[in-house]
DOLO-41911 format. One record per residue: residue in three letters; residue number from 1; z, x negated, y of N, C-alpha, C in turn. Coordinates in nm, 2 decimals. Layout:
N
 resn resi    n.Z    n.X    n.Y   ca.Z   ca.X   ca.Y    c.Z    c.X    c.Y
  ALA  NUM      Z      X      Y      Z      X      Y      Z      X      Y
...
This chain:
256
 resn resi    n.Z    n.X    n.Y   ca.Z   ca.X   ca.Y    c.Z    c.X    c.Y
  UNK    1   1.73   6.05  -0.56   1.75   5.91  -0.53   1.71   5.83  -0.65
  UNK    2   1.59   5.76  -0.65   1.57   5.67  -0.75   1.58   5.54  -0.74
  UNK    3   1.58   5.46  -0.81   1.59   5.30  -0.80   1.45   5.26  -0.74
  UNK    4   1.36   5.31  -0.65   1.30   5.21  -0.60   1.30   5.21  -0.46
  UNK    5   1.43   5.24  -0.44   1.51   5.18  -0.30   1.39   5.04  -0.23
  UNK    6   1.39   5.02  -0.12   1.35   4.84  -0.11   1.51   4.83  -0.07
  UNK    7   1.51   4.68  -0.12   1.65   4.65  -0.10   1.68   4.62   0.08
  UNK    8   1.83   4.71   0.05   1.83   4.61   0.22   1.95   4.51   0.21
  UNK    9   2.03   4.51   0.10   2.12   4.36   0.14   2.12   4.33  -0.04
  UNK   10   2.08   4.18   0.03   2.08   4.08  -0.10   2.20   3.97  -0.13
  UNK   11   2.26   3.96  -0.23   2.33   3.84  -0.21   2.32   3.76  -0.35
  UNK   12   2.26   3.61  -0.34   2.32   3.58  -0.45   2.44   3.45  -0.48
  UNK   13   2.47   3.44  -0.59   2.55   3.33  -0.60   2.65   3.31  -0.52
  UNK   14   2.69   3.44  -0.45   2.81   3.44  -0.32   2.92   3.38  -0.43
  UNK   15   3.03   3.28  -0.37   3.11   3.21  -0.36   3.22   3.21  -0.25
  UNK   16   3.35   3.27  -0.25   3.44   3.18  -0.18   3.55   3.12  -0.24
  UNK   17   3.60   3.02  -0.15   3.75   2.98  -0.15   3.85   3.00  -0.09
  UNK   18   3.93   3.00  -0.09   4.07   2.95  -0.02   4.10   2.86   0.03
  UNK   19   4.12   2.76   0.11   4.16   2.61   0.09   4.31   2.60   0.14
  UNK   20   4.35   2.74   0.23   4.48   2.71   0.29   4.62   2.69   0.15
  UNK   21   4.51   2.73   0.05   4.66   2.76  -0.06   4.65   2.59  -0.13
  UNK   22   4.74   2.63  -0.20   4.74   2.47  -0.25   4.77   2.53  -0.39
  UNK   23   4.68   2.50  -0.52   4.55   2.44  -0.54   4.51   2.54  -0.46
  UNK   24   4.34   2.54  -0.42   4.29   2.61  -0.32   4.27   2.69  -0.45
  UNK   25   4.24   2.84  -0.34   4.22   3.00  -0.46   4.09   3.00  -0.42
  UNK   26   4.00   3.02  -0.56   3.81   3.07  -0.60   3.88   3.20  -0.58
  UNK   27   3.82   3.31  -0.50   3.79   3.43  -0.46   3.68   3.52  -0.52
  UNK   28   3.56   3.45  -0.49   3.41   3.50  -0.55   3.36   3.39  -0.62
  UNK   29   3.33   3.44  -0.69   3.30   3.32  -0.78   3.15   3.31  -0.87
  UNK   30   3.03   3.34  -0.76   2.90   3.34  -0.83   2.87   3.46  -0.84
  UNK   31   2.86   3.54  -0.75   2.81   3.68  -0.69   2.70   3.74  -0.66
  UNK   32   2.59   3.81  -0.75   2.46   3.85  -0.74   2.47   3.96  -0.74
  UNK   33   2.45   4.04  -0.61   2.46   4.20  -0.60   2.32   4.21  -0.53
  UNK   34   2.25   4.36  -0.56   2.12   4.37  -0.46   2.22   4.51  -0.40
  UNK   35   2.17   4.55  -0.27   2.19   4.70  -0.27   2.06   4.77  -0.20
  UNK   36   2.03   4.89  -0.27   1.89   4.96  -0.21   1.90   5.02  -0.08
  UNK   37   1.80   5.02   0.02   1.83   5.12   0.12   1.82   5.25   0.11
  UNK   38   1.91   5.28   0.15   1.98   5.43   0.13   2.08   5.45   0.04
  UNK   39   2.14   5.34  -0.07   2.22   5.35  -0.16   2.35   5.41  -0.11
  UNK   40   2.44   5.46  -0.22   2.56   5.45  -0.22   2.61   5.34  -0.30
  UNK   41   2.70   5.24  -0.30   2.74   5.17  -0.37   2.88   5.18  -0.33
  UNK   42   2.96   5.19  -0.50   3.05   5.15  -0.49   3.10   5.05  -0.55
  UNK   43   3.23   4.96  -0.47   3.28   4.85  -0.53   3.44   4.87  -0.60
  UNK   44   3.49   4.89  -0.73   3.59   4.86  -0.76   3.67   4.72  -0.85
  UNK   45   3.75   4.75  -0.88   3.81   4.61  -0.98   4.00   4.66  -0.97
  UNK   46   4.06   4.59  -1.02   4.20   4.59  -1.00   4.26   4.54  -0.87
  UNK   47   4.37   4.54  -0.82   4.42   4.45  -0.70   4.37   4.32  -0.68
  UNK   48   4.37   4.27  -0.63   4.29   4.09  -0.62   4.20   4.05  -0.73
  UNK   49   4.10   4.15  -0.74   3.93   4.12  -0.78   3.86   4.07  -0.71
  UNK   50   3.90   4.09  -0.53   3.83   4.05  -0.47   3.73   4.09  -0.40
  UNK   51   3.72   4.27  -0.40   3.70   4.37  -0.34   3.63   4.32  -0.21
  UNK   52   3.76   4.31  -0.14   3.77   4.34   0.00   3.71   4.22   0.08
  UNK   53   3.73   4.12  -0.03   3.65   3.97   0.05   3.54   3.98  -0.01
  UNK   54   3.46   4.03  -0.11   3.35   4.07  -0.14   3.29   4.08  -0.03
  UNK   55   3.35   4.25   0.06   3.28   4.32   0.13   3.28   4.28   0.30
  UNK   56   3.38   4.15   0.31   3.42   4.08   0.45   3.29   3.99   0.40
  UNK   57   3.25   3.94   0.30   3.17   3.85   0.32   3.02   3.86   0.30
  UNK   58   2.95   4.01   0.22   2.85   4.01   0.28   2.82   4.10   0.38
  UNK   59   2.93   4.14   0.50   2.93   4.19   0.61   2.91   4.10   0.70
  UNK   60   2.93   3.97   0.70   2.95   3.84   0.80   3.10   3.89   0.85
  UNK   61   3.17   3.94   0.80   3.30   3.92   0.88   3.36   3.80   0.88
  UNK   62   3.33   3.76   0.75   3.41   3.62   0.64   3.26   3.56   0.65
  UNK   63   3.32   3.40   0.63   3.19   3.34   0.56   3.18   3.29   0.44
  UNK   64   3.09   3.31   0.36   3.09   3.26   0.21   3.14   3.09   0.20
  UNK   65   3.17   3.04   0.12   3.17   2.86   0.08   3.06   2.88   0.02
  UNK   66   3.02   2.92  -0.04   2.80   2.92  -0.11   2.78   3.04  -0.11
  UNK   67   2.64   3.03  -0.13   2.54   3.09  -0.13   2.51   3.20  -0.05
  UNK   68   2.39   3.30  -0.06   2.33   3.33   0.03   2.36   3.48   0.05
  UNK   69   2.35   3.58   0.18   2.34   3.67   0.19   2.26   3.74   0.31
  UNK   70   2.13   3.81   0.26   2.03   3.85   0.34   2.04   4.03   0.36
  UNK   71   2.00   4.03   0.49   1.97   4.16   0.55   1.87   4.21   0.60
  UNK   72   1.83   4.30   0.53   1.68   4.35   0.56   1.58   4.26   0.54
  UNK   73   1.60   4.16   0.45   1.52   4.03   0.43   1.54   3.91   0.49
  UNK   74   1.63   3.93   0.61   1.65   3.84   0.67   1.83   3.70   0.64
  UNK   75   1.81   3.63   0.64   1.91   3.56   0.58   1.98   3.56   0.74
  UNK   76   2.16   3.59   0.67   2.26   3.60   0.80   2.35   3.48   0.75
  UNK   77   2.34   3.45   0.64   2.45   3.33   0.63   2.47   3.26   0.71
  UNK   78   2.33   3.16   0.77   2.36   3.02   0.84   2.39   3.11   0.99
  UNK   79   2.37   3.20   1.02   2.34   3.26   1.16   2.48   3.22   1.28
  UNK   80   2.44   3.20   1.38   2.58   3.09   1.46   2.68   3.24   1.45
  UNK   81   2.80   3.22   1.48   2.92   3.35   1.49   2.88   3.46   1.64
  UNK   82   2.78   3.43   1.74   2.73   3.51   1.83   2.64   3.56   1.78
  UNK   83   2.53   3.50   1.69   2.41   3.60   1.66   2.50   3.73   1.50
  UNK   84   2.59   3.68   1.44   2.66   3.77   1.36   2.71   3.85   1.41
  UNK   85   2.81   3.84   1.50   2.83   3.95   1.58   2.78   4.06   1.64
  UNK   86   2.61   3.96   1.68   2.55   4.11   1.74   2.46   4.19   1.62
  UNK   87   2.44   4.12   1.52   2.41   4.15   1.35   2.56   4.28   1.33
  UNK   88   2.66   4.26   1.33   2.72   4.35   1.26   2.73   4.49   1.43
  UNK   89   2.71   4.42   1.54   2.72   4.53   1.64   2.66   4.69   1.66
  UNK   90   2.51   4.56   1.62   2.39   4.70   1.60   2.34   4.73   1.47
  UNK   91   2.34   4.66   1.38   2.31   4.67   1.19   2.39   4.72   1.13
  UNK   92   2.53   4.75   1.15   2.64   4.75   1.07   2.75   4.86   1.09
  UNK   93   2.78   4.91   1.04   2.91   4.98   1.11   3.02   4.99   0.99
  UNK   94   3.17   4.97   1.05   3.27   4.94   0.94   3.37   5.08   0.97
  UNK   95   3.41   5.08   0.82   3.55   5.17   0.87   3.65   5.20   0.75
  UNK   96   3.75   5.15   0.77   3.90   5.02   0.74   4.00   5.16   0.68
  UNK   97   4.08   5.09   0.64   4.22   5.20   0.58   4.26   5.23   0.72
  UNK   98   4.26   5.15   0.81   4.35   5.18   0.92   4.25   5.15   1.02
  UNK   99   4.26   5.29   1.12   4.15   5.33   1.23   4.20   5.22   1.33
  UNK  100   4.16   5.12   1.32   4.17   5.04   1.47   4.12   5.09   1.60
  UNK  101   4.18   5.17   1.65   4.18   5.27   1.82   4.26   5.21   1.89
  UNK  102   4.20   5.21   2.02   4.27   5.15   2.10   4.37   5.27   2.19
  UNK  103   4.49   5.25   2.20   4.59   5.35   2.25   4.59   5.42   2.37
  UNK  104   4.51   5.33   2.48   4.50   5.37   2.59   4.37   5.42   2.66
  UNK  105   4.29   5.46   2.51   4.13   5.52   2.50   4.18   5.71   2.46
  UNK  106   4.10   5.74   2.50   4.12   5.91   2.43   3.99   5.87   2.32
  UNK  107   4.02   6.00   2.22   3.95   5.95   2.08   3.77   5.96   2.18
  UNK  108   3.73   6.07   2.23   3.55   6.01   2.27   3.55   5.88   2.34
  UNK  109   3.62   5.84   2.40   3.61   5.67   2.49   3.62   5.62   2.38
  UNK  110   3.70   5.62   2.27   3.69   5.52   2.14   3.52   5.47   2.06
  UNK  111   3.50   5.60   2.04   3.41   5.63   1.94   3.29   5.58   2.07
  UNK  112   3.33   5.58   2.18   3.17   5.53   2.23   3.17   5.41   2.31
  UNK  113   3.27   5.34   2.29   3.29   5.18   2.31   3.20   5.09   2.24
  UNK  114   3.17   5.11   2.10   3.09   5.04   2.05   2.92   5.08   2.07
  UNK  115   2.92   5.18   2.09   2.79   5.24   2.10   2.75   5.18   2.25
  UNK  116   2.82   5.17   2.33   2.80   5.13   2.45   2.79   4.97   2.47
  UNK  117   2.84   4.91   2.41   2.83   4.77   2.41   2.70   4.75   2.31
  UNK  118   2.64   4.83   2.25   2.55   4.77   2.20   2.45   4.81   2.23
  UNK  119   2.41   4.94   2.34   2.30   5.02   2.42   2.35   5.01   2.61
  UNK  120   2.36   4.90   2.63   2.47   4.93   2.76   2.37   4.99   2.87
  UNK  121   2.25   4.97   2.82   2.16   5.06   2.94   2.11   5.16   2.95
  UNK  122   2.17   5.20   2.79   2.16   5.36   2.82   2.28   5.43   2.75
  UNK  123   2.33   5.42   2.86   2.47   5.54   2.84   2.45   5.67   2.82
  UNK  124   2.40   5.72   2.87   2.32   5.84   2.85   2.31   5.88   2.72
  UNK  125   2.25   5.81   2.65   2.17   5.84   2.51   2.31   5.83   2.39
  UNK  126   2.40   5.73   2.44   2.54   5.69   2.38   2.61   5.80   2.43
  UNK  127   2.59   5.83   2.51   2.72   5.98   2.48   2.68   6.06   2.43
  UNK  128   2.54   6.11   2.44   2.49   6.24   2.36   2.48   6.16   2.19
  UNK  129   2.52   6.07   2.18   2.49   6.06   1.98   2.62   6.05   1.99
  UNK  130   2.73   6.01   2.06   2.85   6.01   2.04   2.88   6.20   1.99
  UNK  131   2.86   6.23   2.15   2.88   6.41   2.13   2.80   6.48   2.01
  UNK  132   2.72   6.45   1.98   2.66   6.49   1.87   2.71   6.47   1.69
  UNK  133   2.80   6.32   1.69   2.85   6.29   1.61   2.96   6.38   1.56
  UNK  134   3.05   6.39   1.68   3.20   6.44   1.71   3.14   6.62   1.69
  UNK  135   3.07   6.66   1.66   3.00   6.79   1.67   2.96   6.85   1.51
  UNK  136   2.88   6.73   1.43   2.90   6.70   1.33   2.99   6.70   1.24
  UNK  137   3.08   6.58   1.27   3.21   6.60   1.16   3.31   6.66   1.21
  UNK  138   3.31   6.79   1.32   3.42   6.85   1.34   3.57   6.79   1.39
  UNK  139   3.51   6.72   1.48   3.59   6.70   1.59   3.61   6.68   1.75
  UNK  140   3.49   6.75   1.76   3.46   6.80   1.92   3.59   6.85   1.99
  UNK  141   3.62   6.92   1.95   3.75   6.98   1.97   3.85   6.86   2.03
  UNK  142   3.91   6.73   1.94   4.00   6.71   1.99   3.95   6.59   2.05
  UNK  143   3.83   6.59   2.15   3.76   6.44   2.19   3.89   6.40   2.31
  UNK  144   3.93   6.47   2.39   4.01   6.42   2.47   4.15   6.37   2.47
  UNK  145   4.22   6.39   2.35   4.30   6.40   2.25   4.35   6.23   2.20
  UNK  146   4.46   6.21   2.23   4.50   6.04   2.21   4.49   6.04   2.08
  UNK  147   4.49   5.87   2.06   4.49   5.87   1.90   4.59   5.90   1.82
  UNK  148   4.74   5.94   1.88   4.85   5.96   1.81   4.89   6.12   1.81
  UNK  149   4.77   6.19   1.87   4.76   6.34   1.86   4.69   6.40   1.76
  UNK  150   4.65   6.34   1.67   4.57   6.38   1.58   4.60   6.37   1.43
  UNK  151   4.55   6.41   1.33   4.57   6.37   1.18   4.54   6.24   1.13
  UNK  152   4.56   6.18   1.02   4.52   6.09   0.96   4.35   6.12   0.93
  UNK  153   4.33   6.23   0.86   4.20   6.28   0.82   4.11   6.28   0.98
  UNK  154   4.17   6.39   1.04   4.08   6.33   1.14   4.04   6.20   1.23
  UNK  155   4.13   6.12   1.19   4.12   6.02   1.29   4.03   5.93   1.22
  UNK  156   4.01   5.89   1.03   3.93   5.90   0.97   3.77   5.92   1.05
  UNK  157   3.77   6.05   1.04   3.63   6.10   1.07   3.58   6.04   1.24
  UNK  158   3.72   6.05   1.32   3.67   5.95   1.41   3.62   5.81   1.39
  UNK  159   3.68   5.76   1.30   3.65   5.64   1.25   3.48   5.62   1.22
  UNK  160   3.41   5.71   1.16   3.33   5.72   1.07   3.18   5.75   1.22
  UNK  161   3.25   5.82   1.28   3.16   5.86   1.49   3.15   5.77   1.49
  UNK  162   3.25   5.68   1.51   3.25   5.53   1.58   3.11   5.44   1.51
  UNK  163   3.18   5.45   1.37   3.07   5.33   1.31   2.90   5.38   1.28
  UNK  164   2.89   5.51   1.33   2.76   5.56   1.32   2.76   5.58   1.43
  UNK  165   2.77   5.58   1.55   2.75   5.57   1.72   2.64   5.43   1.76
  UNK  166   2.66   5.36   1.68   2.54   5.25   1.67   2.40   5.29   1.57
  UNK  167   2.40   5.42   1.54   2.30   5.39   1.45   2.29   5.25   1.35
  UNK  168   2.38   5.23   1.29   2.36   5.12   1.19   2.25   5.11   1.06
  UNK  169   2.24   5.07   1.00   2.16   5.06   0.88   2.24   5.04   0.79
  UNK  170   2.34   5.04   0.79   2.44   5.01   0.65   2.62   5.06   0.72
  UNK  171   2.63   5.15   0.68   2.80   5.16   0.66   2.88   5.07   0.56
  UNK  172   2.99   4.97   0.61   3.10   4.94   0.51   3.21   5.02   0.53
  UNK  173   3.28   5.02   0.41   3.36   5.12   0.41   3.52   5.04   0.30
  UNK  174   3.66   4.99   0.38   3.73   4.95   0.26   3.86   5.00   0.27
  UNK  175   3.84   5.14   0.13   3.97   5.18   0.11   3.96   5.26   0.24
  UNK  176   3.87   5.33   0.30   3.90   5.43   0.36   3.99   5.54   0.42
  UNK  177   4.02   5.57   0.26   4.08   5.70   0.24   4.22   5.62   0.18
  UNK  178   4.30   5.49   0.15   4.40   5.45   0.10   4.54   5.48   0.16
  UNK  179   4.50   5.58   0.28   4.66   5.59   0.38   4.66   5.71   0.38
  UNK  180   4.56   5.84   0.32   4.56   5.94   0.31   4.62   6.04   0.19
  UNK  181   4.64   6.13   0.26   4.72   6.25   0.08   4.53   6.26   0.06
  UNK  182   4.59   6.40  -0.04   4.43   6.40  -0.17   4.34   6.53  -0.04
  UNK  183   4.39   6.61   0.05   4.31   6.72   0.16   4.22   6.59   0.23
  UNK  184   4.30   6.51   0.29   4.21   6.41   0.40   4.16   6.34   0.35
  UNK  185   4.16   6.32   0.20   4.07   6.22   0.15   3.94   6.29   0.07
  UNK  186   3.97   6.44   0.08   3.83   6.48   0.05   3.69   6.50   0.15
  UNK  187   3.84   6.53   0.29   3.77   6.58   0.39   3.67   6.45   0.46
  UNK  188   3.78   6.31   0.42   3.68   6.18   0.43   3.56   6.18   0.37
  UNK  189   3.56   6.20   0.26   3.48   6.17   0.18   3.35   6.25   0.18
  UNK  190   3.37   6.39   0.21   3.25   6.47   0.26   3.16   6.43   0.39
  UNK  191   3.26   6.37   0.48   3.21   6.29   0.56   3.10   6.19   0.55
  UNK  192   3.13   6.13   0.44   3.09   6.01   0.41   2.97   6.06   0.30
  UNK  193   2.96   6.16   0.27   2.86   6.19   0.14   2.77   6.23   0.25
  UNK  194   2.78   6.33   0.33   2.70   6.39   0.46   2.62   6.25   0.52
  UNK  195   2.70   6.14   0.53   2.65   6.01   0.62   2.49   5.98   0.51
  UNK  196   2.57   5.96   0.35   2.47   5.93   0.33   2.37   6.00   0.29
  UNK  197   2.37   6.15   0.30   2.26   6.19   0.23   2.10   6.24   0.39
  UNK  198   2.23   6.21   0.45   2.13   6.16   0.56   2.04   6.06   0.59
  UNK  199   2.05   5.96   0.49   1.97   5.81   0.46   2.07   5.71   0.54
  UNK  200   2.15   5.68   0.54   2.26   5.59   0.59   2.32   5.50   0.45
  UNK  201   2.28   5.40   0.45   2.34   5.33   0.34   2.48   5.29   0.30
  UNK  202   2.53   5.31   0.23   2.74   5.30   0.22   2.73   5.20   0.11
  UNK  203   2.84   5.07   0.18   2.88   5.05   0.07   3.09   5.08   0.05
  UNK  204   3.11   5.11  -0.02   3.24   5.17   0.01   3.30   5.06  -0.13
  UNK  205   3.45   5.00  -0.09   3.56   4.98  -0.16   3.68   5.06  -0.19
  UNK  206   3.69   5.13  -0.32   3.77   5.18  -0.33   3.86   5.17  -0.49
  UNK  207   3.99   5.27  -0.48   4.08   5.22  -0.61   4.08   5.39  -0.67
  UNK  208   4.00   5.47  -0.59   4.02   5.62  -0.61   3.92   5.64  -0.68
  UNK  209   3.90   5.66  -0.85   3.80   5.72  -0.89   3.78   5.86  -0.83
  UNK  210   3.80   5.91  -0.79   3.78   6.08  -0.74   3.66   6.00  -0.63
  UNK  211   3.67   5.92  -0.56   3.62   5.84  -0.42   3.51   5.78  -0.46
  UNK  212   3.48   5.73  -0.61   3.42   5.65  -0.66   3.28   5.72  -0.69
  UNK  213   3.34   5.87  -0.76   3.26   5.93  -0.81   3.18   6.01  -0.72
  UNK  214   3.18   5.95  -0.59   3.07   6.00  -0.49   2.94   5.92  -0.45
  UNK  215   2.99   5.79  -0.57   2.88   5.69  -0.52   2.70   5.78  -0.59
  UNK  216   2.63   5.65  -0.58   2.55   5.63  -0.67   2.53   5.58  -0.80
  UNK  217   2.61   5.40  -0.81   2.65   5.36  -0.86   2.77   5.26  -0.85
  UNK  218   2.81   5.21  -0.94   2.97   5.16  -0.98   2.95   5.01  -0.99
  UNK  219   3.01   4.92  -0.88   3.00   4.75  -0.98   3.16   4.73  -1.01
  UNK  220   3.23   4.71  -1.07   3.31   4.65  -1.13   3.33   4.50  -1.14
  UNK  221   3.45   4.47  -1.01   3.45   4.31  -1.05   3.58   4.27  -1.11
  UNK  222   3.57   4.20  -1.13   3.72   4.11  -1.23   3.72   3.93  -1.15
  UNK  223   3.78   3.90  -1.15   3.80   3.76  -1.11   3.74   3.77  -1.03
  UNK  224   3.67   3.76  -0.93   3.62   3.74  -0.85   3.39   3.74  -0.92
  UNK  225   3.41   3.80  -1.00   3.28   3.84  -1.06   3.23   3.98  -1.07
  UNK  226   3.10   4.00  -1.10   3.04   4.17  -1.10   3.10   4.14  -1.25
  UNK  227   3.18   4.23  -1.31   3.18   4.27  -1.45   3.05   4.34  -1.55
  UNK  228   3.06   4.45  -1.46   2.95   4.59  -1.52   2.93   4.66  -1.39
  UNK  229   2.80   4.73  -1.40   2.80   4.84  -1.31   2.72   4.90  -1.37
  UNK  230   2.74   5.05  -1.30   2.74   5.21  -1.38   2.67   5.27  -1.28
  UNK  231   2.56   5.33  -1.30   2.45   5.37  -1.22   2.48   5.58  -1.27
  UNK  232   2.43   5.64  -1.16   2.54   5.72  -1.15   2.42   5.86  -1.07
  UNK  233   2.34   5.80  -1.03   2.24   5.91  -0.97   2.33   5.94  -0.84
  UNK  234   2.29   6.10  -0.82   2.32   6.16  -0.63   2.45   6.22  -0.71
  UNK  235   2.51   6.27  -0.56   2.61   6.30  -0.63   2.64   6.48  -0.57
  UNK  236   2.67   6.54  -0.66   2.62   6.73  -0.65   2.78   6.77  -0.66
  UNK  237   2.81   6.86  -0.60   2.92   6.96  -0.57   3.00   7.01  -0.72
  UNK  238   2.84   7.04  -0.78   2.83   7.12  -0.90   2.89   7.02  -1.00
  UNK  239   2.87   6.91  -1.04   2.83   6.80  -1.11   2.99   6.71  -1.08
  UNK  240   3.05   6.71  -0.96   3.16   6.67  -0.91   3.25   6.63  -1.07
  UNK  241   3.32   6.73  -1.12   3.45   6.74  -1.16   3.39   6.66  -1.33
  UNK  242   3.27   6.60  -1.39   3.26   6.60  -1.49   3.21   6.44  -1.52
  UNK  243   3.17   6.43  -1.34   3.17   6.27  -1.32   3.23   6.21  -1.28
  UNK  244   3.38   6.26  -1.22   3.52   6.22  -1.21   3.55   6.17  -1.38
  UNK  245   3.54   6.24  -1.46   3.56   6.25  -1.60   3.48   6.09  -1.64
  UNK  246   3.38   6.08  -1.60   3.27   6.01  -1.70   3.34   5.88  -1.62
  UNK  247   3.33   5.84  -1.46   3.43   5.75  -1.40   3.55   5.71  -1.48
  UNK  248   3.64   5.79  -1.48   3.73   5.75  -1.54   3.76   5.68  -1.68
  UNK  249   3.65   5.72  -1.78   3.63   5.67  -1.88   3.58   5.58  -1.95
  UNK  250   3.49   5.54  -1.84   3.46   5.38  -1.77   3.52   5.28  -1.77
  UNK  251   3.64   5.34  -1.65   3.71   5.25  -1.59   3.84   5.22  -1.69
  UNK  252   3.86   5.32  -1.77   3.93   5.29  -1.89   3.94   5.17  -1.98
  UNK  253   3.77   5.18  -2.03   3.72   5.07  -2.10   3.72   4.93  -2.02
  UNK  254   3.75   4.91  -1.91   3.76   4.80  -1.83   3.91   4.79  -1.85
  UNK  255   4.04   4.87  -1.89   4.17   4.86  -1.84   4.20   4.86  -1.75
  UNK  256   4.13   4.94  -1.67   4.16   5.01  -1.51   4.31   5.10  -1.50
């Protein structure tokens, strides 16, 4: 994996506010990130760095107060709230600390709800990448299985079917693994290294150096700014336990 990725999301000068607080709260405050296609990127900082609205805002979940954020070249900022939606339907796929399933789906109707709304004329083709997914990360097994019959880890990796059942071009990812013990968050995370070494782009928020050190590289924000980022190469099995180390020591120097 080298740096001459073409970029697929650009942002600069990202900006938000607050206005409901009184004084209103600066969130982002002048935010120039590129990310390459195919990258792993990870996002850390302390509690209210601003992480997670970082990653709501160049997802289109959130909307910036300034400046710009493009995909695949294309600018999504001004785009009306229906053309975003179908931007994050088929472009995008998310997946949260907590698996939003719907209770009265078995886990394959979950995972192929979105795949279906976004290919509705070929069902067909959406169940077999669904089944194929659930085949993958080892959970075929419990497709028929409610969402409250299953593990936290696995329901994870359902998570993970779901947001790759669209074929997206970019996975977000926030705090993933933050409701998990240290088994399901490795088993997440292999998940997620698997996604990307398949050419699936991630960008993942996390507070877990262990989680961190699966990126490629590291940005570090503080106030609502990139502090530093730590470029980090692929990430090896072998190599694992010494770049946990070099992470850490990093994040130190930040007073992490």
């Amino acid at each position: 994996m080298s740096h001459t990725h073409n970029v697929i999301l650009e942002c600069t000068d990202l900006s938000k506010t607050f206005y409901s607080t009184e004084p209103p709260t600066d969130v982002l405050d002048g935010i120039d990130l590129t990310v390459g296609d195919g990258e792993f990127l990870v996002v850390m900082g302390a509690s209210g760095s601003g992480k997670s609205t970082m990653l709501y805002n160049i997802s289109g979940m959130d909307r910036p107060t300034g400046g710009r954020v493009a995909l695949g070249g294309k600018e999504i900022t001004s785009l009306t709230d229906a053309e975003m939606s179908r931007v994050r339907l088929t472009g995008m796929g998310f997946i949260f600390q907590q698996a939003y399933f719907l209770k009265n789906l078995n886990i394959q109707d979950n995972i192929l709800l979105p795949a279906l709304k976004a290919t509705p004329k070929d069902r067909t083709g959406a169940v077999k990448r669904v089944d194929d997914l659930m085949e993958r990360f080892g959970i075929a097994h419990i497709k028929r299985h409610g969402i409250t019959q299953i593990s936290g880890g696995q329901l994870q990796r359902a998570s993970i079917c779901r947001a790759l059942a669209t074929e997206p071009a970019i996975l977000f990812a926030d705090e993933p693994t933050g409701a998990l013990n240290s088994t399901m968050t490795a088993e997440v995370m292999d998940a997620l290294t698997s996604v990307h070494r398949a050419g699936t782009t991630i960008v993942l928020v996390t507070h877990d150096p262990a989680c961190a050190a699966r990126g490629d590289r590291v940005v570090y924000l503080r106030d609502g700014q990139i502090l530093d980022s730590h470029a980090m190469g692929a990430w090896t099995e072998e190599g694992a336990e010494r770049r946990e180390d070099d992470i850490f020591a990093w994040l130190a120097k930040k007073g992490f």
